[in-house]
C-alpha positions as CSV (number, residue, x, y, z in Angstrom):
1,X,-37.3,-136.7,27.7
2,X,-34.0,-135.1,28.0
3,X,-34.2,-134.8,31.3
4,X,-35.5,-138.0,32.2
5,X,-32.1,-139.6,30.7
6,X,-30.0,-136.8,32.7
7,X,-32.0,-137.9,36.0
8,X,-31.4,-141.6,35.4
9,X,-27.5,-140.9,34.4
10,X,-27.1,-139.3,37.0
11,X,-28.4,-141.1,40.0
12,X,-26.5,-144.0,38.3
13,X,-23.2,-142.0,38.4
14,X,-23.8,-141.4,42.0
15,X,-24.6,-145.0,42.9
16,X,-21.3,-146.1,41.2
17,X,-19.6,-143.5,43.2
18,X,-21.0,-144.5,46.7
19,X,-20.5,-148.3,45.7
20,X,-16.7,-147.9,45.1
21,X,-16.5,-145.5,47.9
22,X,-17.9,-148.4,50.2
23,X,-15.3,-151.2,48.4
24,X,-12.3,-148.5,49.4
25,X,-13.4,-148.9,52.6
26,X,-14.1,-152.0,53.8
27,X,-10.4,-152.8,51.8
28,X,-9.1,-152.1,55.7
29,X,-5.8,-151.1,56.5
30,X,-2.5,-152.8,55.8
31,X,-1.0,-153.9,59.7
32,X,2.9,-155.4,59.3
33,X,4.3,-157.9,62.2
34,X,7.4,-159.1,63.1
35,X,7.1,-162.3,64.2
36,X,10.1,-164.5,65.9
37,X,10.3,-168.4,66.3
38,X,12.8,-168.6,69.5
39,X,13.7,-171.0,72.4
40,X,10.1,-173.0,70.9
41,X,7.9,-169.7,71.6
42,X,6.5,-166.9,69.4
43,X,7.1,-162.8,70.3
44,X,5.1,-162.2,69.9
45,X,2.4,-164.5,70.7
46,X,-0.3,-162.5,69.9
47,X,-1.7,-160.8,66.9
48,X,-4.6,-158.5,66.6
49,X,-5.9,-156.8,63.5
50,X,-9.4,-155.8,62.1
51,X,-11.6,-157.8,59.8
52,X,-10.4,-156.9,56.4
53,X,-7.3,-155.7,57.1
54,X,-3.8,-156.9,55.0
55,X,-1.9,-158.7,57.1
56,X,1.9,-158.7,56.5
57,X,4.1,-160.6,58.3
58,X,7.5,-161.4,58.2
59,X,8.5,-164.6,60.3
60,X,12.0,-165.3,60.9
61,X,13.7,-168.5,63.2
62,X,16.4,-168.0,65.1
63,X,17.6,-170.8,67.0
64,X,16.4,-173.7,64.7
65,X,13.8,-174.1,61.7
66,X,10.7,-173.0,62.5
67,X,7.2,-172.5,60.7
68,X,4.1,-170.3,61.6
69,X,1.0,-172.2,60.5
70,X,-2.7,-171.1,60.4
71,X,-5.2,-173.7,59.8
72,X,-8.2,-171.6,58.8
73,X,-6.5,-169.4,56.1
74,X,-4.7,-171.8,54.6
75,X,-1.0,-170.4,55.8
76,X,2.0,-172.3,56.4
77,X,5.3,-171.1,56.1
78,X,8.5,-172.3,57.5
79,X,11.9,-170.4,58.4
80,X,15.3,-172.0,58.4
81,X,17.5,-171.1,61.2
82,X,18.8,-167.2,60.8
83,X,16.2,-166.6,57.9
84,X,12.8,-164.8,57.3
85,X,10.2,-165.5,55.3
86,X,7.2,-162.5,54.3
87,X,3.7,-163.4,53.5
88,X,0.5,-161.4,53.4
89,X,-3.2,-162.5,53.4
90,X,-6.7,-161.0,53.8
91,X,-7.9,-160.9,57.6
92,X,-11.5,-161.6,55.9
93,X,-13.0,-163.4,59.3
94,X,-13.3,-162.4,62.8
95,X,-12.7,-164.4,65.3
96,X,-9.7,-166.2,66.9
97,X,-7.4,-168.5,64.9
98,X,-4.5,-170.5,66.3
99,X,-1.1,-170.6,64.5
100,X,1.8,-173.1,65.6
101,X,4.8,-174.9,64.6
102,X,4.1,-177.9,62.6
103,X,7.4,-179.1,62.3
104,X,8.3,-182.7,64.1
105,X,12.1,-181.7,64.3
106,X,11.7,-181.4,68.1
107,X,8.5,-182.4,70.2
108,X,8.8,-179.4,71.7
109,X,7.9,-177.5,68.3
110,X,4.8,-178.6,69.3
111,X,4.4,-176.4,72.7
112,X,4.6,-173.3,69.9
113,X,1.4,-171.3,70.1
114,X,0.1,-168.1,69.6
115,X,-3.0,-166.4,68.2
116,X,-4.6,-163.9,65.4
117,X,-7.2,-161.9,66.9
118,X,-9.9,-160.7,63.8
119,X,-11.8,-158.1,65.2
């Protein structure tokens, strides 16, 4: 009987092992960006990271206010002239998601574009 609990125990202990193994790795890595608002553009304009990654980025405007705004997670944050904002999030989804300026200060705001490239 002895034995038969041992067994049980320990293909149990091994099953919790190789399930928090599995959630340590699909936790992805953590990627950091600088990304600048400037003459209405982003630099850069582009931003490519793997499904489940952290993203950090720190945004920053330096002309006039500015804001970096992605629809599908939920993210809009908005820089004064001269000053940076930081913000993380989970990369969760692949695929390719827009982020712009949504601020009406200038109709040109509105050119602002870039993209996040979940892979």
């Amino acid at each position: 009987m002895r034995a038969v609990r041992w067994t049980i125990f320990a293909t149990l202990a091994a099953s919790v092992v190789l399930l928090v193994t599995a959630a340590a790795q699909d936790q992805g890595a953590t990627r950091e960006f600088q990304v600048r608002g400037s003459h209405y553009a982003y630099t850069p304009a582009e931003i490519r990271v793997n499904r489940n990654d952290l993203v950090k980025i720190t945004f920053g405007a330096e002309d006039i206010a500015h804001s970096l705004t992605i629809d599908d997670y939920r993210i809009s944050k908005r820089a004064g002239a001269g000053q940076s904002v930081t913000f993380e999030f989970r990369a969760d989804r692949a695929g390719r998601f827009p982020f712009y300026c949504n601020l009406a200060q200038d109709e040109r705001c509105r050119g602002m574009k870039g993209t996040l490239i979940v892979e």
